[in-house]
py3Dmol code that shows the C-alpha trace and the ligand (Angstrom):
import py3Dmol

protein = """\
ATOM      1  CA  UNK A   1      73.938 106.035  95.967  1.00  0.00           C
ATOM      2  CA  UNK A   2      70.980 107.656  93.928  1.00  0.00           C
ATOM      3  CA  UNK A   3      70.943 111.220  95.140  1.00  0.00           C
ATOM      4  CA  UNK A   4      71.348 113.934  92.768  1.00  0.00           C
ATOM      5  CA  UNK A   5      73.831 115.474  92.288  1.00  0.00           C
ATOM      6  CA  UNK A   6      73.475 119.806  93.524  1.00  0.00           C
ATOM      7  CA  UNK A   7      74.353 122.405  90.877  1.00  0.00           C
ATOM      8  CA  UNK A   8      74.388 126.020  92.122  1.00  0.00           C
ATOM      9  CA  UNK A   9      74.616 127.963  89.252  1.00  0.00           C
ATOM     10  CA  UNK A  10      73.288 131.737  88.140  1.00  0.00           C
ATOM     11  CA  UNK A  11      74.149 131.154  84.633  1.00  0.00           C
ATOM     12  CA  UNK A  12      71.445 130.026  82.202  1.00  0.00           C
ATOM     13  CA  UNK A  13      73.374 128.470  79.533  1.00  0.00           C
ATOM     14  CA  UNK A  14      76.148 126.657  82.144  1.00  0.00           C
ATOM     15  CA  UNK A  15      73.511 125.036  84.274  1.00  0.00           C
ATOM     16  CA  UNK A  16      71.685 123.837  80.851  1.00  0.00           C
ATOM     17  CA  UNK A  17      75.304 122.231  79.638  1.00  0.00           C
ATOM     18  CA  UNK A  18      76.031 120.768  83.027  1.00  0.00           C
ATOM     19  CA  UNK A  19      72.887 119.516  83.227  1.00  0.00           C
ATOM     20  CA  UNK A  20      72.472 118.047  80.269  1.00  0.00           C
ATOM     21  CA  UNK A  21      75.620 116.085  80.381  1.00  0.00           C
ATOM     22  CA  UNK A  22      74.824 114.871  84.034  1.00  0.00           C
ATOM     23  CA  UNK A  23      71.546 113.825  82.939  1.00  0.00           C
ATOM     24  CA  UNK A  24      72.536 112.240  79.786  1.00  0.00           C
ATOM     25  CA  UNK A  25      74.960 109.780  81.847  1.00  0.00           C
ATOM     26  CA  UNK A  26      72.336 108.773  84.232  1.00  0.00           C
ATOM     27  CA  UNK A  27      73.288 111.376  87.145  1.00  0.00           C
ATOM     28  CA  UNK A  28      69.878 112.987  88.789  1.00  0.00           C
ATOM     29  CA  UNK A  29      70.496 116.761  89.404  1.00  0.00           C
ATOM     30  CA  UNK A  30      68.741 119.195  91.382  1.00  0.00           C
ATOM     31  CA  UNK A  31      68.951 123.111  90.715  1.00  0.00           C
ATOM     32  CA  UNK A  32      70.019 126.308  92.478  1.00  0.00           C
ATOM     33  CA  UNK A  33      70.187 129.457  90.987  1.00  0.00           C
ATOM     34  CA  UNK A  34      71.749 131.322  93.777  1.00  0.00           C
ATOM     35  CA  UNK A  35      73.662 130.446  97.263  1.00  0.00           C
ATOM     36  CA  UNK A  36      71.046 130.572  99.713  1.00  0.00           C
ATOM     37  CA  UNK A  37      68.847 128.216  98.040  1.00  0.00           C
ATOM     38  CA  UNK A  38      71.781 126.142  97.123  1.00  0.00           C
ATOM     39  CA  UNK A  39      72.452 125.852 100.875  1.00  0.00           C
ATOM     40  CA  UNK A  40      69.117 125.070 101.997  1.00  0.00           C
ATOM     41  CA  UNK A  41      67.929 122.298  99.587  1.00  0.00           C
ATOM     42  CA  UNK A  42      71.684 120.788 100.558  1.00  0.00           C
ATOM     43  CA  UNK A  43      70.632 121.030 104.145  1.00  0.00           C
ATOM     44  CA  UNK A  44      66.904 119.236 103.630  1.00  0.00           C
ATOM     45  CA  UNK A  45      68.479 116.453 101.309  1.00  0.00           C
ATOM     46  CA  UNK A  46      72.569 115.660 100.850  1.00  0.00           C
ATOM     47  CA  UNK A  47      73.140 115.119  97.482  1.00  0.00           C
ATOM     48  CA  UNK A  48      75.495 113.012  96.088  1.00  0.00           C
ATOM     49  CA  UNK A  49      77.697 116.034  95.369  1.00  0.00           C
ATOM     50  CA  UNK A  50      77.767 119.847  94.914  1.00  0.00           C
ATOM     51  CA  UNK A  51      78.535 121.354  91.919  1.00  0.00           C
ATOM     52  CA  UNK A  52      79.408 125.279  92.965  1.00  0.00           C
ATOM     53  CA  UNK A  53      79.865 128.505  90.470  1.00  0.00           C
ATOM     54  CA  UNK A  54      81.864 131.192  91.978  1.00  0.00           C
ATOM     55  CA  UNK A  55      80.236 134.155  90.847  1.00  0.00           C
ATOM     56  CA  UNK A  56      76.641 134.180  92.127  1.00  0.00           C
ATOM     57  CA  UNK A  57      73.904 137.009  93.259  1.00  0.00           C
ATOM     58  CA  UNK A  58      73.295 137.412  96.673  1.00  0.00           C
ATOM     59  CA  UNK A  59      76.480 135.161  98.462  1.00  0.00           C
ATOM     60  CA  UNK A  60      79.722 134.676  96.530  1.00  0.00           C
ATOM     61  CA  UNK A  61      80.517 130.767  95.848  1.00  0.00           C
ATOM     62  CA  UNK A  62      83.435 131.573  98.659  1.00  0.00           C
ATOM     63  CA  UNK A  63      81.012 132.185 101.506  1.00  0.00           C
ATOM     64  CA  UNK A  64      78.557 129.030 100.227  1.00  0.00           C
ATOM     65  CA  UNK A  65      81.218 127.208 100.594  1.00  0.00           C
ATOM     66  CA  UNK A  66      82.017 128.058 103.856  1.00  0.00           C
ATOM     67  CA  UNK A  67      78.330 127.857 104.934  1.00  0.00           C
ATOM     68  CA  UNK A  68      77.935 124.122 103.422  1.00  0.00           C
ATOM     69  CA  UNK A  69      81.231 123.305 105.371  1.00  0.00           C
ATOM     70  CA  UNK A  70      79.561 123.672 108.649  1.00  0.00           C
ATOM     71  CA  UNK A  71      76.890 121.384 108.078  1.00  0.00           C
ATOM     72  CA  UNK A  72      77.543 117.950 109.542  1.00  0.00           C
ATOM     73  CA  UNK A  73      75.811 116.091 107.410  1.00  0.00           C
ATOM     74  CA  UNK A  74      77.317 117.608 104.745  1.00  0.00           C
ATOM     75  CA  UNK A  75      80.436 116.258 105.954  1.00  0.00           C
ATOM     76  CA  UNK A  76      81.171 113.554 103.277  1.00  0.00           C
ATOM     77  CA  UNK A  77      79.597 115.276 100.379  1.00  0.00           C
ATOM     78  CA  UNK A  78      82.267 116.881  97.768  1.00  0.00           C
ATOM     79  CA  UNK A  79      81.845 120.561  96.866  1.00  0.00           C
ATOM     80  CA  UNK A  80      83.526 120.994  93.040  1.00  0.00           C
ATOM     81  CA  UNK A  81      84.061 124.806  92.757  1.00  0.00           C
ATOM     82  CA  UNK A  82      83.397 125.406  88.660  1.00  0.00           C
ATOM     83  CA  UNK A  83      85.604 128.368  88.259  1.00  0.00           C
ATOM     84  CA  UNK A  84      86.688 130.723  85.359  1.00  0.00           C
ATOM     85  CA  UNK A  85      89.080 132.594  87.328  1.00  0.00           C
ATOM     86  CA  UNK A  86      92.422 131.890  86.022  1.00  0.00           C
ATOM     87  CA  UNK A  87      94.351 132.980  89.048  1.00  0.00           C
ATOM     88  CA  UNK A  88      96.389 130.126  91.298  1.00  0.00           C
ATOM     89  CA  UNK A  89      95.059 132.581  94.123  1.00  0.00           C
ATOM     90  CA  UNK A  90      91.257 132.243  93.800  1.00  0.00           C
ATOM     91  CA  UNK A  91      91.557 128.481  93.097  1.00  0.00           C
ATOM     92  CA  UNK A  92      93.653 128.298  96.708  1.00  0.00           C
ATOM     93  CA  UNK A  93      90.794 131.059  98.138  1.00  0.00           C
ATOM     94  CA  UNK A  94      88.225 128.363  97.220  1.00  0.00           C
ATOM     95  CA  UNK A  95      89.742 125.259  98.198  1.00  0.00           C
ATOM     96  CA  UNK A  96      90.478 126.560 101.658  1.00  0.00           C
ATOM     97  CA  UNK A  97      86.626 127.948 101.511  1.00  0.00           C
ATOM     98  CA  UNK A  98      85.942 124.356 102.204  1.00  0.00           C
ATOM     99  CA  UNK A  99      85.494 122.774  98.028  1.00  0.00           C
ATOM    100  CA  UNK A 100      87.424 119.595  97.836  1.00  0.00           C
ATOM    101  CA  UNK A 101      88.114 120.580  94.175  1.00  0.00           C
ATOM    102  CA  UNK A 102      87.566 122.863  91.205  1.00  0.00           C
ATOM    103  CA  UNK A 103      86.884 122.157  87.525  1.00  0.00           C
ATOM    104  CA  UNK A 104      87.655 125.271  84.757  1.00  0.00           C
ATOM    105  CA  UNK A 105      84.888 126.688  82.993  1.00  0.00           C
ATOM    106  CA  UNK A 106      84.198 126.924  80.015  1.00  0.00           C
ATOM    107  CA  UNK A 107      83.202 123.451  80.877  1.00  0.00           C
ATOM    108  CA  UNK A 108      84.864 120.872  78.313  1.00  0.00           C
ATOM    109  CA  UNK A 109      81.803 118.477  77.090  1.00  0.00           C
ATOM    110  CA  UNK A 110      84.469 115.741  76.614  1.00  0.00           C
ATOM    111  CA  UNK A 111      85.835 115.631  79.985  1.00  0.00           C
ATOM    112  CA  UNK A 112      83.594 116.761  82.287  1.00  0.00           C
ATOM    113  CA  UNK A 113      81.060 114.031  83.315  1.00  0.00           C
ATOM    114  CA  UNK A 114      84.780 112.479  83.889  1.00  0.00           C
ATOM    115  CA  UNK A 115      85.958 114.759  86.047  1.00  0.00           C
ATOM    116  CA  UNK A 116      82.930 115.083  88.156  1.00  0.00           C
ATOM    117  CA  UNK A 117      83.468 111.193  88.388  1.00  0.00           C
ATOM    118  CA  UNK A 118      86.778 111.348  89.564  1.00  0.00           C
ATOM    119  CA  UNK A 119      85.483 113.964  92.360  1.00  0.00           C
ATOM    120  CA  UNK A 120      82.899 112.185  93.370  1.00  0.00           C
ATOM    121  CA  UNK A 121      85.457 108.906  94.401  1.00  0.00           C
ATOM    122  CA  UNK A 122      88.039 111.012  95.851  1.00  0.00           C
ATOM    123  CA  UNK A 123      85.429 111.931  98.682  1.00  0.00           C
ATOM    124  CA  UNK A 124      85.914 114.926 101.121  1.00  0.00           C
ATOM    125  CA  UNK A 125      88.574 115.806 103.213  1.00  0.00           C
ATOM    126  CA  UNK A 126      86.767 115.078 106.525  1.00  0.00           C
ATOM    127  CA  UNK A 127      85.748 111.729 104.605  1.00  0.00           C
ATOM    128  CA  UNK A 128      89.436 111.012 103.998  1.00  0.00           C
ATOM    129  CA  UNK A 129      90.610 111.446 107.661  1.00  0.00           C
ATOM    130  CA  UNK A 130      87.651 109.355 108.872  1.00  0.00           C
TER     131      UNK A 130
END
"""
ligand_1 = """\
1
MN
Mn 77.901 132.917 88.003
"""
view = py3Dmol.view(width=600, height=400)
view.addModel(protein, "pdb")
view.setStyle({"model": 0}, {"cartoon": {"style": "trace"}})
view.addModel(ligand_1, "xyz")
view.setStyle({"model": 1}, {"stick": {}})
view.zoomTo()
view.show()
């Protein structure tokens, strides 16, 4: 599998860290800098995976999710929410949104191409089921 990997990301800085430690470990990435546009190049080309901030202009990472989730061929792609929010209640919000899994910013430069690794091999749920 070769496709890039789909960061949706407003914030300058995070999407230059994320993408910098995707690239530097051989992972392709493609860039959105707000939902809608997220959504559409995910709809023209699956990516490997989606890489989703929670706080973005225009459609909140909740509803992208949700929008994502009802494209079939979506269906086996993971959706990691990268979320600040400290609360047990927006990580829960998001998960049932439709992401398969969240990672907490600020992102750790140690662990992260790791954890996008492990995300990436535990699929989707409708991948699991299948
Ligand atoms: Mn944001």
């Amino acid at each position: 599998m070769n496709e890039p990997i789909l960061i949706i990301e407003d914030n300058e800085q995070n999407m230059y860290l994320m993408r910098f430690l995707l690239q530097k470990h051989g992972f392709a990435v493609v860039e959105a800098h707000d939902g809608p546009a997220g959504i559409e190049l995910a709809r023209c080309a699956p990516p490997r995976a989606i890489l989703l901030d929670i706080q973005l202009p225009l459609l909140d990472g909740y509803a992208v999710a949700e929008e994502l989730r009802r494209i079939p061929a979506l269906d086996r792609v993971p959706i990691i929410a990268v979320t600040s929010y400290a609360m047990v209640g927006d990580r829960e919000r998001i998960l049932t949104a439709g992401a398969d899994g969240y990672i907490e910013k600020p992102i750790n430069p140690d662990t992260f191409v790791d954890q996008i690794r492990r995300h990436i091999e535990g699929g989707t749920d409708a991948s699991k089921v299948r």
